[in-house]
C-alpha positions as CSV (number, residue, x, y, z in Angstrom):
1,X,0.0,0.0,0.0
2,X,1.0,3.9,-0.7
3,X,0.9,6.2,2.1
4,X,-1.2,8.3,0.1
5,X,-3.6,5.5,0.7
6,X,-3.4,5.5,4.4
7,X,-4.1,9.5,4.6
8,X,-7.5,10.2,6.1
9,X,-10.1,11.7,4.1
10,X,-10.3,15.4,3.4
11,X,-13.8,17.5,3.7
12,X,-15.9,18.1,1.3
13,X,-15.2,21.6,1.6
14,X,-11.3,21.4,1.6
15,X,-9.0,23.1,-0.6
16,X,-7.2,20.7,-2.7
17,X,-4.0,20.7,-1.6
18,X,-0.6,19.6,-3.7
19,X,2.3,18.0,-2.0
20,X,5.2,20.1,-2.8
21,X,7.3,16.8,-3.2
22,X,4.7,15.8,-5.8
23,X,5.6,19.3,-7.2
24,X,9.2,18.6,-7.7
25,X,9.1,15.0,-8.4
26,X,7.6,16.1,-11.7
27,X,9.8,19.0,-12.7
28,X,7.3,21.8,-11.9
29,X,9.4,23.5,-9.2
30,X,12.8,22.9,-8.4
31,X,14.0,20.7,-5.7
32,X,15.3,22.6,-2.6
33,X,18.9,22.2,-1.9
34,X,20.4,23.2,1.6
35,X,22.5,26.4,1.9
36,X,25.3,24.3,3.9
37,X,26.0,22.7,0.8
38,X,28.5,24.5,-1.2
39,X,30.4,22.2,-3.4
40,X,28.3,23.7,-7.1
41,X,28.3,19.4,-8.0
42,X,26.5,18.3,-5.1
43,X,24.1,21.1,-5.5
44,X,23.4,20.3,-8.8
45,X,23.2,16.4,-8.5
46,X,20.1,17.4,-5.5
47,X,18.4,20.2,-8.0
48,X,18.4,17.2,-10.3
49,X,16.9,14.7,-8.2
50,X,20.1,12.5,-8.4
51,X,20.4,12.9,-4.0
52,X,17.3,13.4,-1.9
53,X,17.9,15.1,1.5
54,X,16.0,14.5,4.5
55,X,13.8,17.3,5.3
56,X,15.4,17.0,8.9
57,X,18.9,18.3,7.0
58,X,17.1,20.5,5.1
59,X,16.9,23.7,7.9
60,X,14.6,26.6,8.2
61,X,14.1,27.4,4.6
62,X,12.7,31.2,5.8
63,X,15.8,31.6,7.2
């Protein structure tokens, strides 16, 4: 099973809502890469999808 699957139904009313993973996965918006990471390859290689980072490593992204 998906964990999409296992999410608990949303209102009828609800806003539809888009996971911004979703959103990257297909190429819409970029993938965020952390600031700490300075070497321009390893940024590249996570803007491409080639590494995922946990969204524990990721920081605050308002920052």
């Amino acid at each position: 099973m998906t964990a999409s699957l296992d999410l608990p139904p949303t209102p009828d009313g609800a806003d539809p809502v888009i996971v911004p993973g979703l959103l990257s996965g297909l190429g819409i918006t970029p993938r965020p890469v952390p600031r700490w990471i300075t070497d321009p390859d390893t940024r590249e290689a996570i803007a491409l999808g080639f590494i995922t980072i946990d969204d524990a490593f990721m920081g605050d992204r308002n920052a």
